[in-house]
GUTI-871923 format. One record per residue (C-alpha): residue in three letters; x, y, z; residue number from 1. Coordinates in nm, 4 decimals. Layout:
N
{ALA; {X; Y; Z}; NUM},
...
***
This chain:
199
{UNK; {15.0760; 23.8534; 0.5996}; 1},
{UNK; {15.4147; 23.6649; 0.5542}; 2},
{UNK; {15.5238; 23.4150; 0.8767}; 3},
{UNK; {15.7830; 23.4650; 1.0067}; 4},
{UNK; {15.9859; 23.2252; 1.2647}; 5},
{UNK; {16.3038; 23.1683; 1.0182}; 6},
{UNK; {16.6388; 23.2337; 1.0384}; 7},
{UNK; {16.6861; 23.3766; 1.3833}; 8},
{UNK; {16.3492; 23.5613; 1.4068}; 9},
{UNK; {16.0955; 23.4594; 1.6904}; 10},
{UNK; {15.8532; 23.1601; 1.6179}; 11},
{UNK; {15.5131; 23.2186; 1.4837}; 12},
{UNK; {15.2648; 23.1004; 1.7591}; 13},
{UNK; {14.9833; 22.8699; 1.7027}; 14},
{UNK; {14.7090; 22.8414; 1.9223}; 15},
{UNK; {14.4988; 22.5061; 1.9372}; 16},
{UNK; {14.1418; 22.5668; 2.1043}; 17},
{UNK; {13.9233; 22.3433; 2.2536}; 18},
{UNK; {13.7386; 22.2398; 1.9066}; 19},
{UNK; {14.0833; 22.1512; 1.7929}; 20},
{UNK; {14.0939; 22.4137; 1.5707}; 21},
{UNK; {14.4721; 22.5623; 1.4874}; 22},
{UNK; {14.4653; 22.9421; 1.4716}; 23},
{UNK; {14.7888; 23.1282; 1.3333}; 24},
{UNK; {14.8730; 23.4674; 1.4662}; 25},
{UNK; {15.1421; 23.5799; 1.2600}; 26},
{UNK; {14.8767; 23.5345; 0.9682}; 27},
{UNK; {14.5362; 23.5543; 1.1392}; 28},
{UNK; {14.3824; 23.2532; 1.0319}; 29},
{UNK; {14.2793; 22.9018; 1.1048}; 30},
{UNK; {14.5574; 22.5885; 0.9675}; 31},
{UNK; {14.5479; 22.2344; 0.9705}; 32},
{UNK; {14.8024; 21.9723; 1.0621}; 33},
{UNK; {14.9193; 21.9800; 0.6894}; 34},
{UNK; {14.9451; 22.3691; 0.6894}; 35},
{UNK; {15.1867; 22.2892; 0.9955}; 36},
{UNK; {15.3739; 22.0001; 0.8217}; 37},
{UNK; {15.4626; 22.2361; 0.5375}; 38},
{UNK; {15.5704; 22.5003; 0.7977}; 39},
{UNK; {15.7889; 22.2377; 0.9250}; 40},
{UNK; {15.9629; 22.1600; 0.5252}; 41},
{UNK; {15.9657; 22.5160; 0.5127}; 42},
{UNK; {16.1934; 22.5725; 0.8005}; 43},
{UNK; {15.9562; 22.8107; 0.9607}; 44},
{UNK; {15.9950; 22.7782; 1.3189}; 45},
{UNK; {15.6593; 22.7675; 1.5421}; 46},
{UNK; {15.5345; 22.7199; 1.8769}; 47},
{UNK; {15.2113; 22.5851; 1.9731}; 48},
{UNK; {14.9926; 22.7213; 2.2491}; 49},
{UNK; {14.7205; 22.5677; 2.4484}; 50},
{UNK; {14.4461; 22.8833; 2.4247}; 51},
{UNK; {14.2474; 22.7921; 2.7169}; 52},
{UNK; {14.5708; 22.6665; 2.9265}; 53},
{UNK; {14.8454; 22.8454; 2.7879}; 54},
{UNK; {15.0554; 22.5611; 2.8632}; 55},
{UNK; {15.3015; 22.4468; 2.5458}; 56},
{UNK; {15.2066; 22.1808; 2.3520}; 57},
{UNK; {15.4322; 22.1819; 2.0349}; 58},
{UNK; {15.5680; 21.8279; 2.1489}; 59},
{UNK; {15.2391; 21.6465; 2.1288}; 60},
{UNK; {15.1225; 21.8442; 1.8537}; 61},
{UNK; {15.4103; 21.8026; 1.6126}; 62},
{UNK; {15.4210; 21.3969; 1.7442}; 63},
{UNK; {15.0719; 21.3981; 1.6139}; 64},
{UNK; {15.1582; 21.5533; 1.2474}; 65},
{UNK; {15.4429; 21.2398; 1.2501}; 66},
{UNK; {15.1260; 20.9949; 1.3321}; 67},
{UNK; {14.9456; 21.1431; 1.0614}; 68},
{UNK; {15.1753; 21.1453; 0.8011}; 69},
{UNK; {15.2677; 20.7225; 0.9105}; 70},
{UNK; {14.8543; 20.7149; 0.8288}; 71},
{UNK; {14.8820; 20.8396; 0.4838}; 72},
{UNK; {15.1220; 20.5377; 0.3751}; 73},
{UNK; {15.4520; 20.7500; 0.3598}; 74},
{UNK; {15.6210; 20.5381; 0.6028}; 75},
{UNK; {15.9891; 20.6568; 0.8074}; 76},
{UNK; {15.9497; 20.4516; 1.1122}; 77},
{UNK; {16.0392; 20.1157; 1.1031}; 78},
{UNK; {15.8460; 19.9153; 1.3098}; 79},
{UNK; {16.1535; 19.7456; 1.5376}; 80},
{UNK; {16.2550; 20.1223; 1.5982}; 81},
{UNK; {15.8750; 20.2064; 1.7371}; 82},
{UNK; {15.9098; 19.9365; 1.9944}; 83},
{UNK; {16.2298; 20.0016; 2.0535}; 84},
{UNK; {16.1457; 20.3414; 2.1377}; 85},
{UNK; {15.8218; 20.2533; 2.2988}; 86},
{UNK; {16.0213; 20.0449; 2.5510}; 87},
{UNK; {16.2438; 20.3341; 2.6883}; 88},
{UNK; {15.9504; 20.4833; 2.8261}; 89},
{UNK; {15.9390; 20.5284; 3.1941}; 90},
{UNK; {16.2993; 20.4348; 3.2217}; 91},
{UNK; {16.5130; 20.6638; 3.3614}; 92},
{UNK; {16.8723; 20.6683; 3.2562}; 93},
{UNK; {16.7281; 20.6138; 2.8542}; 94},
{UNK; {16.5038; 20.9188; 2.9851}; 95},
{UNK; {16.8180; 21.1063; 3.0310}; 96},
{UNK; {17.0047; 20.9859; 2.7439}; 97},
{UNK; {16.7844; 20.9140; 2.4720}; 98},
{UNK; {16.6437; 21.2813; 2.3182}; 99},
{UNK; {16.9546; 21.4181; 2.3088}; 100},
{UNK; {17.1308; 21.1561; 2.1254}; 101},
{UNK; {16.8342; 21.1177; 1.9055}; 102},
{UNK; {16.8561; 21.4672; 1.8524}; 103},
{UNK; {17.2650; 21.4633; 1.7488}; 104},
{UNK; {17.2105; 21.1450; 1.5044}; 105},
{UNK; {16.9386; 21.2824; 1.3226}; 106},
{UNK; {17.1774; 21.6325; 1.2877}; 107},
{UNK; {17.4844; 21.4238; 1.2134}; 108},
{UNK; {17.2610; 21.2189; 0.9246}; 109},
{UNK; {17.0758; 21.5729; 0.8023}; 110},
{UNK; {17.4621; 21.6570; 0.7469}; 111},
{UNK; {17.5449; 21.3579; 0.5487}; 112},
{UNK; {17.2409; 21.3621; 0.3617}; 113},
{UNK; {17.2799; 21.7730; 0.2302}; 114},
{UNK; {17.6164; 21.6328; 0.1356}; 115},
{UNK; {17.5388; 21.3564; -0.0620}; 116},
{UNK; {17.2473; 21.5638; -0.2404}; 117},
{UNK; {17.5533; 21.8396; -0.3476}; 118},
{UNK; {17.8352; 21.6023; -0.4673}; 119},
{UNK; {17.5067; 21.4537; -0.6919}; 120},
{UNK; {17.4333; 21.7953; -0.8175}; 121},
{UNK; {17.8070; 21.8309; -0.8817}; 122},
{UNK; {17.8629; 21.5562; -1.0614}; 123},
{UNK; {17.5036; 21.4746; -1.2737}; 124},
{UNK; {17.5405; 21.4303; -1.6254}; 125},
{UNK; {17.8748; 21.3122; -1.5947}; 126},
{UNK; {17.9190; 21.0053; -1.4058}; 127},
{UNK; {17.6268; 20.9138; -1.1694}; 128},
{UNK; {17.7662; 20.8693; -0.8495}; 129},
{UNK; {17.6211; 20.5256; -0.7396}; 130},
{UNK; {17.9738; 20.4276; -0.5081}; 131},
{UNK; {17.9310; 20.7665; -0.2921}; 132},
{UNK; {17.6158; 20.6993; -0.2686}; 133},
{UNK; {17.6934; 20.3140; -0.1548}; 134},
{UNK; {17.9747; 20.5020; 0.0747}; 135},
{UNK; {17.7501; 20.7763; 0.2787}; 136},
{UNK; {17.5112; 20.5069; 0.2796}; 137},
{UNK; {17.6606; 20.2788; 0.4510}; 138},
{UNK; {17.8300; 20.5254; 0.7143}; 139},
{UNK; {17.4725; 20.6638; 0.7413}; 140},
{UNK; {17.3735; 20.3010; 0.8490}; 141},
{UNK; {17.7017; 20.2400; 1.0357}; 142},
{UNK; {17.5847; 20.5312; 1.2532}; 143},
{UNK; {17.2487; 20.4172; 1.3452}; 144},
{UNK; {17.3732; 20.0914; 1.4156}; 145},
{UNK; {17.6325; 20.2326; 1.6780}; 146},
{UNK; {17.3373; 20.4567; 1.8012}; 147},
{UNK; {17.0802; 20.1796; 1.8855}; 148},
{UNK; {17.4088; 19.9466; 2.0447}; 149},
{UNK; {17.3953; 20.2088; 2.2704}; 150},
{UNK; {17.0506; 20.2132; 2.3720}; 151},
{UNK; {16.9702; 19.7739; 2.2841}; 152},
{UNK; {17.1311; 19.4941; 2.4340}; 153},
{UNK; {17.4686; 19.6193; 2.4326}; 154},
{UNK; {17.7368; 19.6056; 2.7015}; 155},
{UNK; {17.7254; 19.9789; 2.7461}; 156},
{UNK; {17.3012; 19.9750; 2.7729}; 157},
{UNK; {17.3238; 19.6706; 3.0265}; 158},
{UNK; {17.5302; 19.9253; 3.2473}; 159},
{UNK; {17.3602; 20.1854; 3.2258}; 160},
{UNK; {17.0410; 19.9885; 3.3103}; 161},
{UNK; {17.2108; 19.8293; 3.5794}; 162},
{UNK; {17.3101; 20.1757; 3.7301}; 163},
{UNK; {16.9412; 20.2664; 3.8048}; 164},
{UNK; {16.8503; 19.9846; 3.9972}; 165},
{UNK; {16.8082; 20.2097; 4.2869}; 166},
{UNK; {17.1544; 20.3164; 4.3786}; 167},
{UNK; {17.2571; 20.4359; 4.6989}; 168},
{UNK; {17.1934; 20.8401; 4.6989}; 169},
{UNK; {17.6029; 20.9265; 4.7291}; 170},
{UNK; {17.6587; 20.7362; 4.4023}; 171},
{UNK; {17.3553; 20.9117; 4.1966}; 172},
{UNK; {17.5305; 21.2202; 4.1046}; 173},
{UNK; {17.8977; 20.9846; 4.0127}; 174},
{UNK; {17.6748; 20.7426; 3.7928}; 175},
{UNK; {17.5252; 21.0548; 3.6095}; 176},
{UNK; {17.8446; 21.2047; 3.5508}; 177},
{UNK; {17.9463; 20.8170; 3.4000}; 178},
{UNK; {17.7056; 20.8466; 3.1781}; 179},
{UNK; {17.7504; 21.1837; 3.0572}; 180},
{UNK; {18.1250; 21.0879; 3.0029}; 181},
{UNK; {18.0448; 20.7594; 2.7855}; 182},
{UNK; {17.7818; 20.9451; 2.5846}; 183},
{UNK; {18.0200; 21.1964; 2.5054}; 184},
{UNK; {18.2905; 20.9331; 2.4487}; 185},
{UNK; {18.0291; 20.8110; 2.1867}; 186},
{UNK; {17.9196; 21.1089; 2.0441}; 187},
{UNK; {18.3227; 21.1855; 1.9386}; 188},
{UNK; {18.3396; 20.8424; 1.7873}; 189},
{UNK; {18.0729; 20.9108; 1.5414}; 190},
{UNK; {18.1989; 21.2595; 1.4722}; 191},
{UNK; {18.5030; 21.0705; 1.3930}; 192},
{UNK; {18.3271; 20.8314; 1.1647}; 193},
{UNK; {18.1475; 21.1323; 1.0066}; 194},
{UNK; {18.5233; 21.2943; 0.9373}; 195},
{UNK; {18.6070; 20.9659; 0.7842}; 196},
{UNK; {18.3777; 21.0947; 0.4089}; 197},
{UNK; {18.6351; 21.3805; 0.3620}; 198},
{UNK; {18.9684; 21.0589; 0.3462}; 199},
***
């Protein structure tokens, strides 16, 4: 039976039971972590279901193929980012911040990365294009290094951690609306770095 889950259709559902054991219901049997990793590379879209519970667990399930795939060697986390990352738990304004900004850098570099791959395919066998590859390298690393000023040490961080030191309750809802503003502030900046490839 073929999954489905792409392009628009609904997600396949997964159900974990209390053995641990991952059953697929669009193709009525059991999977593994790596069957769900490939799902993932695939682009098939899934959902992951507690059986007992019902409750959704695709969060801890998925952060559990990334653990097992740092195991097997094939390394993408860089240690300073893990404790970096590690450190914004339990705070509250990174809390409300953080995943969606993760969430638009990893898009924005996605983007940059399906473009370098076609203007190689374009131009292989002619010239090998090592300078755009320097180029969207460096405004891929430009980008991450504006995203973690954000969130490390930087001027803008230090206020926002300063703004949840317990604020009186009038100025909760102002302070959120702050930081909504500067994060969208930010997030044009880097579209506008993005833009700059096309000059």
């Amino acid at each position: 039976m073929a999954e489905k889950g792409k392009s628009g259709n609904a997600p396949v559902t997964i159900k974990k039971y209390a053995n641990r054991r991952l059953y697929n219901t669009a193709t009525s049997s059991y999977v593994t972590l790596d069957h769900l990793c490939q799902m993932v590379k695939d682009d098939v879209d899934f959902v992951v279901y507690d059986a007992k519970t019902g409750e959704d667990i695709t969060r801890s399930v998925l952060t559990q193929i990334i653990v097992e795939e740092e195991a097997k060697g094939d390394n993408l986390l860089p240690i300073g980012f893990l404790r970096q990352l590690i450190g914004f738990y339990g705070d509250s304004v990174q809390k409300f911040m953080l995943p969606q900004y993760l969430d638009f850098m990893m898009q924005s570099f996605e983007k940059n990365q399906s473009e370098m791959q076609r203007y190689m395919s374009e131009t292989f066998g002619s010239v090998f294009p090592f300078g755009k590859m320097e180029e969207m390298g460096k405004q891929n690393m430009a980008m991450f290094e504006q995203a973690m000023k954000m969130f490390t040490g930087g001027e803008q961080a230090a206020q926002a951690k300063e703004a949840a030191k317990e604020p009186p309750a009038a100025d909760k809802n102002e302070q959120l609306s702050e930081l909504q503003r500067k994060l969208e502030e930010l997030e044009r900046q880097i579209g506008n770095l993005s833009d700059r490839k096309g000059d």
